[in-house]
C-alpha positions in Angstrom: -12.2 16.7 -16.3 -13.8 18.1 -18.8 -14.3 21.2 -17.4 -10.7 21.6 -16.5 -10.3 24.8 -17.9 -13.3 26.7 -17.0 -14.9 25.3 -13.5 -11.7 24.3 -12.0 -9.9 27.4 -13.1 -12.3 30.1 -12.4 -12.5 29.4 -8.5 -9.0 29.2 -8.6 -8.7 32.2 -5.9 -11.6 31.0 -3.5 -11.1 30.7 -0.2 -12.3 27.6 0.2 -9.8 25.0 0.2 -10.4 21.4 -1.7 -9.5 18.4 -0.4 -7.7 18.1 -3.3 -4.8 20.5 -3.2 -4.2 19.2 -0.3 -4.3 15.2 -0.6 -2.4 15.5 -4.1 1.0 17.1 -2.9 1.0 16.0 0.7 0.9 11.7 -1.0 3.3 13.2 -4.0 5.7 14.6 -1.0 5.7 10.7 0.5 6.0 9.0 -2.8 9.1 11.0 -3.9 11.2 10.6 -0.7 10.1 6.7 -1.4 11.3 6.9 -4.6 14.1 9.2 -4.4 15.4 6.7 -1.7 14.9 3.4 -4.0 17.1 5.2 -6.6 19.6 5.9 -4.3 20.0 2.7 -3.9 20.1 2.3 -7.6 22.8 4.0 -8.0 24.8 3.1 -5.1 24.2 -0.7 -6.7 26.5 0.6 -9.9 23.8 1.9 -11.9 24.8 4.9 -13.9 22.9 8.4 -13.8 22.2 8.1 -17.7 20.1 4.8 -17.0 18.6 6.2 -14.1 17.4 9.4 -16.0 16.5 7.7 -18.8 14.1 5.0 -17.2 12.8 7.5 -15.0 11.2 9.7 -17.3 10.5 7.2 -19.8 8.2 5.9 -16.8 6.8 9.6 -16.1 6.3 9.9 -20.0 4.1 7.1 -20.3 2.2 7.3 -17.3 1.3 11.0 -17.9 -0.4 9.5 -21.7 -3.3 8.3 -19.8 -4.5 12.3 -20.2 -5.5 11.7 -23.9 -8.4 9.5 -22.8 -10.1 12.2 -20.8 -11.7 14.9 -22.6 -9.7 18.0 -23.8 -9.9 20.9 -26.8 -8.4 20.9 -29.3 -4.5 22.2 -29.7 -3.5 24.9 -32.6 0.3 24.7 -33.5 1.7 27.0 -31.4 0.0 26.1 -28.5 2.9 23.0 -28.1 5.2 25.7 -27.5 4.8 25.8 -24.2 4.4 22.3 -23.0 7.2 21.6 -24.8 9.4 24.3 -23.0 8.3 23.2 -19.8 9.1 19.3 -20.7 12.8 20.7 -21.6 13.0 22.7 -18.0 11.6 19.6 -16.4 14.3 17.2 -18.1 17.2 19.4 -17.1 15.8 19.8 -13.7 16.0 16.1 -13.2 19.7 15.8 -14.6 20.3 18.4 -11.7 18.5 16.0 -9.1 19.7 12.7 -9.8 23.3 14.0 -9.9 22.2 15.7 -6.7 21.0 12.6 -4.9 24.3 10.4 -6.2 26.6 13.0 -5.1 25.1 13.3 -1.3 22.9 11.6 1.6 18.9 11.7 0.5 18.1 13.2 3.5 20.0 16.5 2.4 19.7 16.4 -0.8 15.5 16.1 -0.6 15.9 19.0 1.7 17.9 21.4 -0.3 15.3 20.5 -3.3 12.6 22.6 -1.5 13.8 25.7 -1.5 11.8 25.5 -5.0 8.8 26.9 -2.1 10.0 30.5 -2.1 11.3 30.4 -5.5 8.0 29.5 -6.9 6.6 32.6 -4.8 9.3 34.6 -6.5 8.5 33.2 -9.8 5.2 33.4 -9.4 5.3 37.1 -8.9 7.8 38.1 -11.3 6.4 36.3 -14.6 3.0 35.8 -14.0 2.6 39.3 -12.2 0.4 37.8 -8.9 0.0 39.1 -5.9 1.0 36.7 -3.0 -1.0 36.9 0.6 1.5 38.3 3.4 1.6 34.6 5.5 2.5 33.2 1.8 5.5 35.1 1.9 6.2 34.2 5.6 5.3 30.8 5.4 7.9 30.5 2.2 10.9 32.3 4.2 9.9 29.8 7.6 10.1 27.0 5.0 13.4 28.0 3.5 14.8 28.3 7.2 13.4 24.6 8.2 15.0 23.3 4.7 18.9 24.9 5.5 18.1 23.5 9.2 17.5 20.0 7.4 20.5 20.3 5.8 22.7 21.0 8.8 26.4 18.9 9.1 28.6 18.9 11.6 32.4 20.4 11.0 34.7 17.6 9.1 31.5 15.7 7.7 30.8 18.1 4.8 32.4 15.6 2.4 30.8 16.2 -1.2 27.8 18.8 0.7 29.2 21.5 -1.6 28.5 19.7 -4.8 25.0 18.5 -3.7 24.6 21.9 -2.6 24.7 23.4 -6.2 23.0 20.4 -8.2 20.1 20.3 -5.6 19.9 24.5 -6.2 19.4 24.3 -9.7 17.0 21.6 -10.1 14.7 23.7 -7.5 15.0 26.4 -9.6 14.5 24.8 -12.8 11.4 22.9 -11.0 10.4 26.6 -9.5 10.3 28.2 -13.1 8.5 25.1 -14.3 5.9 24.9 -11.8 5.3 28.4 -12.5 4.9 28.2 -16.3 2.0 25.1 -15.8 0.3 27.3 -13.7 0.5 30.3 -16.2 0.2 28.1 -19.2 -2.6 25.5 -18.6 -5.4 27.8 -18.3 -4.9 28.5 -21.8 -4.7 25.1 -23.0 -6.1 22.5 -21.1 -4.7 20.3 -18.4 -5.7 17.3 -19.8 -4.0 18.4 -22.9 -1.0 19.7 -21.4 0.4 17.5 -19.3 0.8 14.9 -21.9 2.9 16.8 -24.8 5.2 18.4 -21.5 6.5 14.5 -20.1 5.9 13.4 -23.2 9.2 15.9 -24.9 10.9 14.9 -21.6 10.5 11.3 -22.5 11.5 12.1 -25.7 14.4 14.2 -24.6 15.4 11.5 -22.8 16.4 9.5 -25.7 19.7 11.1 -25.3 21.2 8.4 -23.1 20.0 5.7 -25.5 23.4 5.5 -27.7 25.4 5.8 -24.8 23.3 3.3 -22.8 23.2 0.5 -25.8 26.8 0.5 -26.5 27.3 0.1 -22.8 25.1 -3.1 -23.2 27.0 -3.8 -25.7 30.6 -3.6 -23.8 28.8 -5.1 -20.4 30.8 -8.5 -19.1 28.5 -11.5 -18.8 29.9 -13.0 -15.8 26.9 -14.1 -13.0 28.3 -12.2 -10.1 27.6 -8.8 -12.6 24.4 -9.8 -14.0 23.3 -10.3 -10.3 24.2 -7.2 -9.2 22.8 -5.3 -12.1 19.5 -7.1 -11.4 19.5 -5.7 -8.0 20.3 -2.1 -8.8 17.4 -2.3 -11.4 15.0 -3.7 -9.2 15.3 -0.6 -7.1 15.1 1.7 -10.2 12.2 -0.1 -11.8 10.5 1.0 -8.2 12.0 4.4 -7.6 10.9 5.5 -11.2 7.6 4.5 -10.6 7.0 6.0 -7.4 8.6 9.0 -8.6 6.2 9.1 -11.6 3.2 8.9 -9.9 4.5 11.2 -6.9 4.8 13.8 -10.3 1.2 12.6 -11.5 -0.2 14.1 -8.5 2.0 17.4 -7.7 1.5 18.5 -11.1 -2.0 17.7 -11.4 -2.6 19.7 -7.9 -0.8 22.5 -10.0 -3.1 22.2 -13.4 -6.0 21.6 -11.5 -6.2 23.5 -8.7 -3.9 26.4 -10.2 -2.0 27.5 -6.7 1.5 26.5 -7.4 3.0 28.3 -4.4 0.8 26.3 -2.0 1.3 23.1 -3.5 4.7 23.7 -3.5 5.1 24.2 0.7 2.9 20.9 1.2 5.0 19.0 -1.3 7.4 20.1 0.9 6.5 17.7 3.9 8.8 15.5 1.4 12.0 17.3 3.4 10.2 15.5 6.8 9.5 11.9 5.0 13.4 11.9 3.8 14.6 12.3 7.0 12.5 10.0 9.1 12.8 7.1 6.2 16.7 7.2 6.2 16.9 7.7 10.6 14.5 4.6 10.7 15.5 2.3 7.8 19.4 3.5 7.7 21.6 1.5 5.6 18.3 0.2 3.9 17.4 3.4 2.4 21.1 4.3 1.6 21.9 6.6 4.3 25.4 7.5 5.2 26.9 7.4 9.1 26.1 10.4 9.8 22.5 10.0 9.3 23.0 8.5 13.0 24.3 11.6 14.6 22.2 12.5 17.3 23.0 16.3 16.9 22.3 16.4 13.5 18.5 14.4 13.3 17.9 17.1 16.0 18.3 20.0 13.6 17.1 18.2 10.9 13.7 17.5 13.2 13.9 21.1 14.3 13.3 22.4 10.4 11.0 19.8 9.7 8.9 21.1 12.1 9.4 24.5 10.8 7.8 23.4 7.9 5.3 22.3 9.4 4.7 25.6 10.7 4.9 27.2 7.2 1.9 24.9 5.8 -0.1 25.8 8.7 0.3 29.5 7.6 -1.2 28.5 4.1 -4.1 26.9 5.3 -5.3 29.5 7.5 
């Protein structure tokens, strides 16, 4: 690690690819559609989004401390400008996903989070200025296909797809210009340096809820029939936010690491595949609503998975 911004960085456009981008975001893309599916369940058991977000990213705050311990330079004042920005873009990206994932099925709402894939190429070219291969481009416009295929509903099921729609479309953009920012911004500071300060402030920014959620302690009825069911809904969140923090631990450490955010990105997004087959095969279990059952529609959904597929095989060439 400790040559984390020299080595690593300067091969950063070589053609060989590591084993490493690849393992990181392809695991992360099966841990968040775990995780995103345990706090579906959270919040299906009564838990409220506030205690969701909160213990969420306290979890991915305190995982992501374990940084300090490696080696790293040292960090000037300014320089926690921009770990600090991208902590704030990273908390308001996941008020935008858990709202998404309570308002709609996780196998659309997963989905519609990918289309961070051609934003981060957009992104990527606007604020950083860099040139993106030809099949990049292609492969992010195949992905974007395969994720609105994913998201298919038959006439008179829409229900709340509209408001899913819009949460799930700006926390991939928020994600997009946050992905895009740790790979402009490490480089300069140091992963390992990083990565800690940026979940740190969205732990810290979390600490929002905490009024809200103590005086909701404080109001909570005692009766056993509650206390049971609360147990239940935070047994699923205790798990959900720790898959979901170490699902993070490895996508962005693909991202400081190996410094190609746009391919990282359309291997994380295998996550839109793992959604769907987790809620088809487990089906109440994982939260999923009756129309998760619809022949017609796990046919499109499989249709754009594999369209995705497609779209990391155009990367990896």
């Amino acid at each position: 690690m400790a040559g984390v911004g020299t080595r690593r960085f300067a091969r950063r456009d070589a053609p060989v690819v590591s084993s490493g981008v690849l393992l990181l975001p392809l695991s992360a893309a099966f841990g968040y559609a775990c995780g995103a599916i345990a706090v579906k369940r959270s919040l299906g058991a009564g838990l409220s989004g506030g205690l969701v977000n909160f213990v969420c990213n306290v979890v991915l705050a305190l995982l992501f401390q374990i940084f300090w311990f490696f080696p790293g330079g040292q960090m000037g004042i300014f320089s926690y400008f921009a770990p600090v920005a991208c902590g704030i873009l990273f908390f308001l990206g996941q008020i935008a996903t858990f709202r998404a994932i309570a308002a709609g099925d996780v196998s659309v709402a997963t989905p519609l989070l990918g289309t961070k894939v051609i934003l981060v190429a957009l992104f990527s070219v606007v604020l950083i200025g860099r040139a993106l291969p030809a099949s990049w481009w292609i492969a992010s416009l195949l992905a974007s296909i395969g994720i609105g295929m994913i998201s298919y509903a038959p006439a008179g099921h829409h229900g709340r797809l509209a408001v899913t729609v819009g949460w799930s479309l700006g926390a991939a953009s928020l994600f997009a210009m946050t992905d895009v920012l740790v790979q402009r911004w490490v480089p300069l500071i140091g992963y390992t340096r990083f990565a800690p300060v940026m979940f740190g402030v969205t732990g810290l920014c979390s600490m929002f809820y905490l009024p809200s959620l103590l005086k909701q302690m404080r109001h909570a009825k005692e009766s056993f029939g509650e206390a049971r069911f609360s147990i239940a809904g935070m047994r699923w969140l205790l798990a959900g936010a720790l898959l979901l923090g170490l699902q993070a631990l490895g996508m962005y450490s693909s991202i400081g690491l190996y410094g190609s955010a746009t391919m990282t990105n359309i291997l994380y997004g295998s996550r839109c595949l793992w959604s769907v087959l987790l809620v088809w095969i487990f089906g109440s279990l994982a939260g999923a609503s009756p129309l998760a059952h619809h022949s017609r529609v796990m046919g499109w959904r499989f249709a754009g998975a594999l369209l995705l597929f497609t779209a990391m095989a155009l990367v990896l060439r």
